[in-house]
C-alpha positions in Angstrom: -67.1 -19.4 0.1 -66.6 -16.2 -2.3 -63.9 -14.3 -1.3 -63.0 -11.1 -3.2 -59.8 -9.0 -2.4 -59.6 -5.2 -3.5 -56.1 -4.6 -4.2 -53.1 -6.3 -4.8 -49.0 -6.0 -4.5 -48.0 -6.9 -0.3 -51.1 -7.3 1.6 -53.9 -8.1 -1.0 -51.3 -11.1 -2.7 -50.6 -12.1 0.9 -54.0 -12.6 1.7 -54.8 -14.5 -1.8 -52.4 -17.0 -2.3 -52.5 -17.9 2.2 -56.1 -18.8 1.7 -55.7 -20.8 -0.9 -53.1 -22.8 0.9 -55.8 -23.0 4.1 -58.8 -23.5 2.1 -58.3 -25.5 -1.4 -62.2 -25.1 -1.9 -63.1 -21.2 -1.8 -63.5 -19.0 -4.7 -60.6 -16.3 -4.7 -61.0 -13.0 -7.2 -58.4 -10.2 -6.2 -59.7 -6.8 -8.0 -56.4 -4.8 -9.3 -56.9 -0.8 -10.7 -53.8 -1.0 -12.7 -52.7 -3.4 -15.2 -49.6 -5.0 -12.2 -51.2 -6.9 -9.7 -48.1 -8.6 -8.0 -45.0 -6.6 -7.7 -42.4 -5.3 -5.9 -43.3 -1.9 -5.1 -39.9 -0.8 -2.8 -37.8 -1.3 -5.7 -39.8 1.1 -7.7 -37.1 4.2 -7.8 -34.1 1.7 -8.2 -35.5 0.8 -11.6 -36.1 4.9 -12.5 -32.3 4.5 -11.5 -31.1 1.7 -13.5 -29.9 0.0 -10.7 -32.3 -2.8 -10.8 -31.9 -2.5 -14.8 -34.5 -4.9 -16.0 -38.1 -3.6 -15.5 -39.2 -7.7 -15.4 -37.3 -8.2 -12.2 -39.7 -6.0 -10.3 -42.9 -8.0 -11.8 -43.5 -11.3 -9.4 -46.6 -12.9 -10.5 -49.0 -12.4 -13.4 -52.8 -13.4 -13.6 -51.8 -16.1 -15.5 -49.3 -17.3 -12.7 -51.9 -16.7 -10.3 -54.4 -18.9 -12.0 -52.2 -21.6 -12.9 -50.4 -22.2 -9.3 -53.0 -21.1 -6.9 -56.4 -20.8 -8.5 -57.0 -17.4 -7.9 -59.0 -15.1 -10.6 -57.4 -11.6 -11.1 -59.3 -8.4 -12.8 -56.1 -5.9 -13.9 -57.4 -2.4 -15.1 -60.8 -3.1 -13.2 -61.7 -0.6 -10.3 -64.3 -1.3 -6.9 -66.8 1.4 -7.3 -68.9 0.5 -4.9 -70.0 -2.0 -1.8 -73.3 -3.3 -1.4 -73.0 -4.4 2.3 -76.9 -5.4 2.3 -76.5 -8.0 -0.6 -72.5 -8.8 -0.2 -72.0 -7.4 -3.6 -69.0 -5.6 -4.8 -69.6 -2.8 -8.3 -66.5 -3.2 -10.1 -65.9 -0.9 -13.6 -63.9 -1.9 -16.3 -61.3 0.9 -16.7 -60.9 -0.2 -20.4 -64.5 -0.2 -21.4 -66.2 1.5 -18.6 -68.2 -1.9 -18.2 -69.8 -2.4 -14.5 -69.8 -5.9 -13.3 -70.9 -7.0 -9.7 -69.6 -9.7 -7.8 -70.6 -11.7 -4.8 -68.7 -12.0 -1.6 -69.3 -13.8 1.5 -66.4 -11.8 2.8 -64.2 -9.0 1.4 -61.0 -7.7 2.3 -60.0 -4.3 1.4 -56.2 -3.5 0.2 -56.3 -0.2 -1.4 -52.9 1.0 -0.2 -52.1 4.9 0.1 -52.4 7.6 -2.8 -49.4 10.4 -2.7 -50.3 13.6 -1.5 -50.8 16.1 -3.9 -51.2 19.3 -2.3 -53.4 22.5 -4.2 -50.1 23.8 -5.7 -50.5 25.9 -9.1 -49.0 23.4 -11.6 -49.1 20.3 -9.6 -50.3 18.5 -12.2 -46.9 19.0 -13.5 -45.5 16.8 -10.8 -44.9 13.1 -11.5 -45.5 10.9 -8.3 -44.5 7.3 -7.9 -46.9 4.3 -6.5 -47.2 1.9 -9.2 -45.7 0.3 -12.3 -47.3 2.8 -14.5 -45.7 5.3 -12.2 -42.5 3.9 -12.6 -42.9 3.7 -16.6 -43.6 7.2 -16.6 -40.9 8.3 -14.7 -38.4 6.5 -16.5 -39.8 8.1 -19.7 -39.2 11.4 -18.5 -36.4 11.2 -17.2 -35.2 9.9 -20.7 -37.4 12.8 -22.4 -35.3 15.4 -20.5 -31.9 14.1 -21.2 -32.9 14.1 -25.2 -34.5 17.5 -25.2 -31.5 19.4 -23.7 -30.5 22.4 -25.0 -26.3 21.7 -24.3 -26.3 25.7 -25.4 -28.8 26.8 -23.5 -27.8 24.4 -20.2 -24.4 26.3 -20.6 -26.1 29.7 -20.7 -27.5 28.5 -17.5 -23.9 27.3 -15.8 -25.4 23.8 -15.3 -23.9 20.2 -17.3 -27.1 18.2 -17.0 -30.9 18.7 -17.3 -32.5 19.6 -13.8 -35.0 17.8 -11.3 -36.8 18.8 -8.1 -38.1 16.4 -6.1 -40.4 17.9 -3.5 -40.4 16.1 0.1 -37.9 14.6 1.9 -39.1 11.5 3.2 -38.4 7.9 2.8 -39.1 8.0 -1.3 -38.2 12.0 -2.0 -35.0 10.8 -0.8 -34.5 7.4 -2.6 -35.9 9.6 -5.7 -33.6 12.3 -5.9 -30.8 9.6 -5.5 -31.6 7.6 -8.0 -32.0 10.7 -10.0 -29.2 12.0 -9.7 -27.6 8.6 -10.4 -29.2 8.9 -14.1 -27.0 12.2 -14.6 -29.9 14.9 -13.6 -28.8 17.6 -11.4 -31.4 17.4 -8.5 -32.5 19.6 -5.9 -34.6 18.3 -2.8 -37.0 20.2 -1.3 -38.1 20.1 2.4 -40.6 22.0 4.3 -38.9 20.9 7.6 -35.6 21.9 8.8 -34.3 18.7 8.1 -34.9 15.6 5.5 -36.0 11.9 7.3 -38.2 12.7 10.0 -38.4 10.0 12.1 -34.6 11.2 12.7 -34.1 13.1 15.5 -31.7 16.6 14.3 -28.3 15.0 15.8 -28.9 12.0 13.9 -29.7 13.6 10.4 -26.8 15.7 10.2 -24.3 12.9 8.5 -27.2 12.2 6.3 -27.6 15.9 4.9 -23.3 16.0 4.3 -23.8 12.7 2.7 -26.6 13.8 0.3 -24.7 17.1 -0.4 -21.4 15.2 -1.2 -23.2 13.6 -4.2 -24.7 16.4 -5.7 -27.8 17.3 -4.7 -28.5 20.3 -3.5 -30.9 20.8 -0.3 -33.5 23.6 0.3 -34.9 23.1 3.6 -37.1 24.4 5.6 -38.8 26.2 2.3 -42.1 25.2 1.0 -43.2 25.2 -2.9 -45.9 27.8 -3.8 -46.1 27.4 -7.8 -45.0 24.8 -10.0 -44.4 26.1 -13.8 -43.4 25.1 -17.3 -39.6 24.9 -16.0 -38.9 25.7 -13.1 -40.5 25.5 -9.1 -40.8 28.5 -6.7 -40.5 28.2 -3.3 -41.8 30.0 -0.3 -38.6 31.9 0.3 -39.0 33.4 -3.0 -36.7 31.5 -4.6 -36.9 29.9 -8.1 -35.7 26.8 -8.9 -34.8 25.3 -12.8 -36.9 22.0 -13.2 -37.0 20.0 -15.9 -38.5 17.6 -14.1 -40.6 17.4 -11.0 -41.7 14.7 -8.5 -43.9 15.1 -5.6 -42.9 12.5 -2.5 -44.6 14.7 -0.5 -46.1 11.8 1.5 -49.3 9.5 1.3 -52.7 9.4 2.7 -54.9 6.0 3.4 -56.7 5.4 -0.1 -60.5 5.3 1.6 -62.7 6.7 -0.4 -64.2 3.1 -1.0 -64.6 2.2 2.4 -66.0 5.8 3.7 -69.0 5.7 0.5 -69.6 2.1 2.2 -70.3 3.7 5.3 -67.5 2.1 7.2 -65.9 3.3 9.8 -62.8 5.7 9.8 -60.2 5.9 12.5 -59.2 9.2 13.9 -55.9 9.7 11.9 -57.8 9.2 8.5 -56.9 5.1 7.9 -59.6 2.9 8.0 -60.6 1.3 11.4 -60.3 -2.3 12.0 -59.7 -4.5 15.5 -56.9 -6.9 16.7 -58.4 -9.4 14.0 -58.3 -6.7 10.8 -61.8 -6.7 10.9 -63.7 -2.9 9.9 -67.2 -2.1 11.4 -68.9 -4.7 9.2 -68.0 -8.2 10.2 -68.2 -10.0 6.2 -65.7 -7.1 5.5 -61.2 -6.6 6.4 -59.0 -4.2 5.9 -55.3 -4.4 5.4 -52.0 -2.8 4.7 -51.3 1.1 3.9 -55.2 2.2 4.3 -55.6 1.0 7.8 -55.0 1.9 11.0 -52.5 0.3 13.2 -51.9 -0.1 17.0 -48.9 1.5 18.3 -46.6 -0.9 20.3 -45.7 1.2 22.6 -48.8 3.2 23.9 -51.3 1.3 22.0 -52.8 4.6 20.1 -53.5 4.2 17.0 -51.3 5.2 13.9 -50.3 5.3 10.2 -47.6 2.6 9.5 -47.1 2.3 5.3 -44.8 -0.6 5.4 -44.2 -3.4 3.3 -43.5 -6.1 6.1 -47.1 -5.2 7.9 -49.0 -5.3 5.0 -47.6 -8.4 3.7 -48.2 -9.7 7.8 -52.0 -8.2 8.1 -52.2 -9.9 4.5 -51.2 -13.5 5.9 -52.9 -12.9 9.6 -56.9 -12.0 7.9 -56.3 -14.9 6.0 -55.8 -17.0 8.7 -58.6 -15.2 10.4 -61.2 -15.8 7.7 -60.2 -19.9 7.6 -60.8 -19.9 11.4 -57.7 -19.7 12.8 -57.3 -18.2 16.2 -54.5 -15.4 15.2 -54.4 -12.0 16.0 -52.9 -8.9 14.1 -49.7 -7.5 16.0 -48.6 -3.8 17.1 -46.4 -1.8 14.8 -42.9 -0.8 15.8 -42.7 1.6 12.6 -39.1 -0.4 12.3 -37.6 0.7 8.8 -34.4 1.4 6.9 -33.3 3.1 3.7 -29.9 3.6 2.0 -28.5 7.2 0.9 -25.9 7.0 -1.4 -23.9 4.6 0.8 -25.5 5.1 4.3 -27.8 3.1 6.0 -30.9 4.6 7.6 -32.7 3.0 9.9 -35.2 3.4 13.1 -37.4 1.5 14.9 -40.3 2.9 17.8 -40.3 6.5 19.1 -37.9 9.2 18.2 -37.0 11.9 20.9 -39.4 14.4 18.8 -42.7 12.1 19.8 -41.7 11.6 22.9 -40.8 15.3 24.1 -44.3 16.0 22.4 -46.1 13.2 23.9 -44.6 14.5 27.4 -43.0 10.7 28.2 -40.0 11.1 30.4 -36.7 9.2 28.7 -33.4 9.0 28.6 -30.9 9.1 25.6 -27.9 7.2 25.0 -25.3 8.2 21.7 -22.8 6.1 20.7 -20.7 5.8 17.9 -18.9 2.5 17.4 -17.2 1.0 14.4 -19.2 -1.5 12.3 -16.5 -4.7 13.5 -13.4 -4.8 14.6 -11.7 -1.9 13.4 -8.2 -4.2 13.4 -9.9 -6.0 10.4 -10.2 -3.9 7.2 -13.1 -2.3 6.1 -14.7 -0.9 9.6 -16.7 2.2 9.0 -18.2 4.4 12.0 -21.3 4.4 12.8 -24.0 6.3 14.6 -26.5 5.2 17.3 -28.8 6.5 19.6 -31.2 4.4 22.1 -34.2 6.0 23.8 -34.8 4.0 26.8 -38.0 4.7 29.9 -36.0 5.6 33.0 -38.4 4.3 35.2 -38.4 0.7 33.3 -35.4 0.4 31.7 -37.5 -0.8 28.4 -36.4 0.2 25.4 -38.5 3.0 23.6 -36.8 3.9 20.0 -33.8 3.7 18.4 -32.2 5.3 15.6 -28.6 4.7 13.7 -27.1 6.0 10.4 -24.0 4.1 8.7 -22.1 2.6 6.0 -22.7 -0.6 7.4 -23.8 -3.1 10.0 -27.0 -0.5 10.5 -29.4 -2.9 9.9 -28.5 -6.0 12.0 -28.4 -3.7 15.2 -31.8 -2.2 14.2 -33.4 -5.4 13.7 -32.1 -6.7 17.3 -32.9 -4.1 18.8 -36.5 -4.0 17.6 -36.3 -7.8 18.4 -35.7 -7.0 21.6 -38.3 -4.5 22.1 -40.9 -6.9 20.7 -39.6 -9.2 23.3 -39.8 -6.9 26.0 -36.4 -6.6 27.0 -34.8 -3.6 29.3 -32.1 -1.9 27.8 -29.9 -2.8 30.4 -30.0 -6.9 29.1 -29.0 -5.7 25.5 -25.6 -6.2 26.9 -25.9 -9.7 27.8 -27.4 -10.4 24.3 -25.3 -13.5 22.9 -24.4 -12.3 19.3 -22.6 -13.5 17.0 -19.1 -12.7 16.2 -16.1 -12.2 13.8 -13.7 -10.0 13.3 -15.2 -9.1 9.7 -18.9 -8.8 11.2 -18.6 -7.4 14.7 -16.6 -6.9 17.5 -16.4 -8.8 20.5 -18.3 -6.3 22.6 -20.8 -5.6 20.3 -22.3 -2.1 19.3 -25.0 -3.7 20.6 -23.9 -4.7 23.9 -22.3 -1.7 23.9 -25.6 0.2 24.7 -26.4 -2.2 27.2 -23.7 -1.7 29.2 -23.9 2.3 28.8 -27.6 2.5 30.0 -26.7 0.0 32.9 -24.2 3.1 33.8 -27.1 5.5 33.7 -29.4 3.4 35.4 -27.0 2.6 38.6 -25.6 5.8 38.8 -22.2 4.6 38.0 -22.5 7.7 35.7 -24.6 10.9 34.7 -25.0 12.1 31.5 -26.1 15.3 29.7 -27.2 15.6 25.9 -26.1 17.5 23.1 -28.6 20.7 23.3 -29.1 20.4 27.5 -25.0 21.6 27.4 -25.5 25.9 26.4 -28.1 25.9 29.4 -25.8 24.1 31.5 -22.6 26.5 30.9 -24.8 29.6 31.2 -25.6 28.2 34.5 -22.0 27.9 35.6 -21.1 24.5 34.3 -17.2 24.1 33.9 -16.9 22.1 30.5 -13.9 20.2 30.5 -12.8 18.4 27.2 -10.5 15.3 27.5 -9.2 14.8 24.2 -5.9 15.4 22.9 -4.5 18.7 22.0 -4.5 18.0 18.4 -8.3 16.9 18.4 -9.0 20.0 20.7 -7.3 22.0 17.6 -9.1 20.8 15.4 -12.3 21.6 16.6 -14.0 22.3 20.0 -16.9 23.8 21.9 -16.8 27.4 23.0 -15.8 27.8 26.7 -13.8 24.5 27.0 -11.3 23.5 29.4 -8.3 21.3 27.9 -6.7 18.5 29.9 -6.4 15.6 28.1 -7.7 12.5 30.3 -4.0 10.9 30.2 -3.3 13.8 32.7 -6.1 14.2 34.4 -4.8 12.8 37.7 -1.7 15.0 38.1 -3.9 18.1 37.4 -6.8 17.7 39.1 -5.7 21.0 40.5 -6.3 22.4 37.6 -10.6 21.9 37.3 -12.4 24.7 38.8 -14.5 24.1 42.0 -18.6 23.3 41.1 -20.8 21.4 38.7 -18.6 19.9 35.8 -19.4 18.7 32.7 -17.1 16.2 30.8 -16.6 15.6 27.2 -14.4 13.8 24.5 -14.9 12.3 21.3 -17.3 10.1 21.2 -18.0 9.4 25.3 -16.1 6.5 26.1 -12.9 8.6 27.9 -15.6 11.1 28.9 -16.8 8.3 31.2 -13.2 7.6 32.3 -13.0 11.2 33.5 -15.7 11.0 35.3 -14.8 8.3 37.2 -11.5 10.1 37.9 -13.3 12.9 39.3 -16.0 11.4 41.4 -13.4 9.8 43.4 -11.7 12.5 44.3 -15.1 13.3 46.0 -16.8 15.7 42.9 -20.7 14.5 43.0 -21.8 16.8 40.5 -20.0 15.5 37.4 -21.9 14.7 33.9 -20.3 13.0 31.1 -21.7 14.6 27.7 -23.5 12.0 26.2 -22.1 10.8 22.3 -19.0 13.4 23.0 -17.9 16.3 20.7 -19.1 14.1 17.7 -22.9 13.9 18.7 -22.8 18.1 19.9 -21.5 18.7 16.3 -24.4 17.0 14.5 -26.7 18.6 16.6 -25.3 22.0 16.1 -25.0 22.1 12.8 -29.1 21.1 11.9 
């Protein structure tokens, strides 16, 4: 059988070496456009930063390697062209000599990845993107090129100590960019059409990352759009005009399909190509994997746009499976992911409150904010989390969290635990392991659990961040239970003070009618509560994450 792959890195490599390990016997060519046809793309803007220092570490196999351990032919620096779905030939060019060669297959598999966006911005071509090795190369020259064509005189002129960079778009790799550029000594601006960087953050959640991203440095413009790009400098839609040295576009990426629409296949509704449960397109002899194909949603089953490392190298692994006649299925994506910011950790996994006010889906929100172990042991650092949870199932929607640590293990169980269908409620009777130095005994995990069990008994009712101003306006007493001194130091207009180590003795004091309760973080917000309801108040509501979550939230 004559297998050829179009693309390489996570799912084309995937695919490549798993047949050859199911099928000893087949013929295996892997068609690569640039001159890297196995490496690891995520570390990509750590080398631009010198963290991972030696470009070599990021290269994982060679065509050489590839021959030698698995038998697999690879074509660097030559492009697909075309598909000849009548005769199972693929046109492949020689980027080096412009030579067209055609090769057989019985079946293909497509691996294209996603190209950046580059939007029709005067002087885009300007802008420096990053997807590949060569990407990476020329980033790091440039960055170098700046730092030796200062002018010191004229950077003084200016008021600035270092060369400048904009990096235009605030996602995943506009973030990791401007950090690592920043880290190499540029002075870097970030540039976001949205009110806010990270968008599969919800505005509560974002907040510590913006402080976090300003402490080091970089300067945010957000909710501003670039019109022009020139020589030196970037102007935005507020009419503002920006010194840059250097620019990058991370403005996002698109499905790379311009191979599989001239073939005539078909193309999903959100622009990826279309393939079923088995990664198969509209022709049967040909796949699809990775960053240019559509996925199915895990918790609606739509369809959706999932550029992720861990699927790709998945779909790589499953079509191979597949085409050696194994009875395997592609999975649903979760859209789980996680990326550091000078320090913090990241992360989210399913729906975010945005999706699901837009999508109409009713839901409920927990916010909690526990340490990352046992703050006794040295080391804890506080931590944000938020679980979106279906009130009429209990199962678990999304979750978000931003950190200095422990982030990612609570993501990764709690998108465990969606995968196994579990209701929030059993997240606190999830056995998890414990130490002082790693956790605590109740768990922040647990922890949720045993908040949306609250919730969903009515042992409690809750109100979130941006329901409160309504609330107030509507009567609402707000009545804050923290100590004077944290009351001093910063409250919410209209509040009522009376610590909750006094509450009993002057219950006297809390106005007749709806009340809504709030401390720092929820915990003695739910203690008050208690207090009051059985002194027979029904209508009390505990503000959900405390005055910590209402302060992210009002400060986006």
């Amino acid at each position: 059988m004559d297998i050829v792959i179009i693309g390489g890195v996570a799912g084309g490599m995937s695919a490549a070496t798993r047949l050859r390990r199911l099928d000893e016997t087949a013929t295996i060519t892997v068609v690569e456009r640039s001159g890297y046809v196995s490496f690891a793309n995520c570390g990509l803007p750590y080398h631009v930063g010198g963290v991972i220092a030696h470009r070599g570490n990021l290269l994982l196999q060679t065509p050489e390697s590839l021959r030698a351990r698995f038998g697999i032919d690879v074509l660097v620096h030559h492009e697909a062209v075309g598909i000849r779905r009548d005769t199972h030939e693929l046109i492949v060019r020689d980027a080096r000599t412009g030579d067209d060669l055609v090769l057989h297959y019985d079946k293909l598999i497509l691996s294209p990845g996603a190209r950046p966006v580059r939007p029709p911005i005067p002087g885009i071509e300007r802008a420096l993107s990053l997807r590949d090795v060569e990407d990476t190369d020329a980033l790091v020259q440039a960055t170098q090129d700046v730092h030796d064509s200062a002018d010191l005189d004229a950077l003084e002129t200016l008021s600035v100590s270092a060369p400048s960079a904009v990096v235009i778009g605030g996602g995943f790799i506009g973030v990791e960019m401007a950090e690592n550029l920043s880290v190499r000594g540029l002075q870097v601006t970030l540039v976001e059409a949205m009110p806010q960087v990270m968008g599969p953050l919800d505005p509560e959640m974002v907040a510590p990352v913006h402080d976090r991203i300003r402490e080091h440095g970089v300067r945010l413009e957000l909710g501003a759009a670039v019109t022009e790009i020139g020589s030196n400098t970037v102007t935005l839609s507020n009419g503002e005009v920006l010194r840059a040295d250097m620019v990058v576009a991370a403005i996002g990426v698109r499905p790379e399909t311009s191979l599989a629409v001239a073939a005539g296949l078909r193309i999903g509704e959100r622009g990826g190509i279309a393939v079923d449960d088995h990664m198969r397109t509209s022709d049967p002899d040909i796949f699809a994997v990775g960053d240019a194909v559509e996925k199915r949603d895990a918790l609606d089953g739509g369809d959706v746009l999932v550029p992720l490392a861990n699927t790709a190298n998945l779909q790589g692994r499953r079509v191979a499976d597949i085409i050696a006649g194994r009875a395997v299925s592609g999975r649903p994506v979760l859209g789980t992911a996680i990326v550091g910011v000078f320090g913090l950790q990241v992360a989210s996994t399913g729906w975010n409150e945005k999706r699901l006010r837009a999508a109409g889906r009713t839901y409920r929100a927990i916010h909690t904010h526990p340490a990352s172990h046992a703050t006794y042991y040295p080391g804890a650092a506080g931590m944000a989390l938020k679980l979106l949870v279906d009130p009429d199932t209990d199962l678990i929607l999304g979750a978000q969290g931003v950190g200095e640590s422990g982030i990612d293990k609570r993501m990764d169980v709690i998108a465990t635990a969606i995968t196994g269908g579990l209701t929030a409620s059993e997240l606190a009777e999830l056995e998890l392991a414990y130490a002082p130095q790693f956790g605590s005994a109740k768990d922040a995990v647990n922890m949720l659990g045993w908040v949306d069990e609250n919730i969903s008994t009515g042992t409690t009712d809750t109100i979130q961040w941006h329901e409160l101003a309504d609330a107030q306006a509507s009567g609402a007493t707000l009545l804050d239970v923290r100590t004077q001194g944290e009351h001093d130091a910063g409250n919410i207009p209209g509040a009522l003070l009376i610590p909750v180590d006094e509450l009993r003795e002057r219950l006297d004091e809390v106005p007749d009618g709806p009340i809504v309760v709030h401390c720092a973080v929820g915990i003695r917000g739910h203690i008050a509560t208690r207090i009051l309801r059985a002194t027979g108040r029904s209508d009390v509501r505990n503000l959900d994450g405390g005055y910590r979550t209402w302060a992210a939230g009002a400060s986006i």
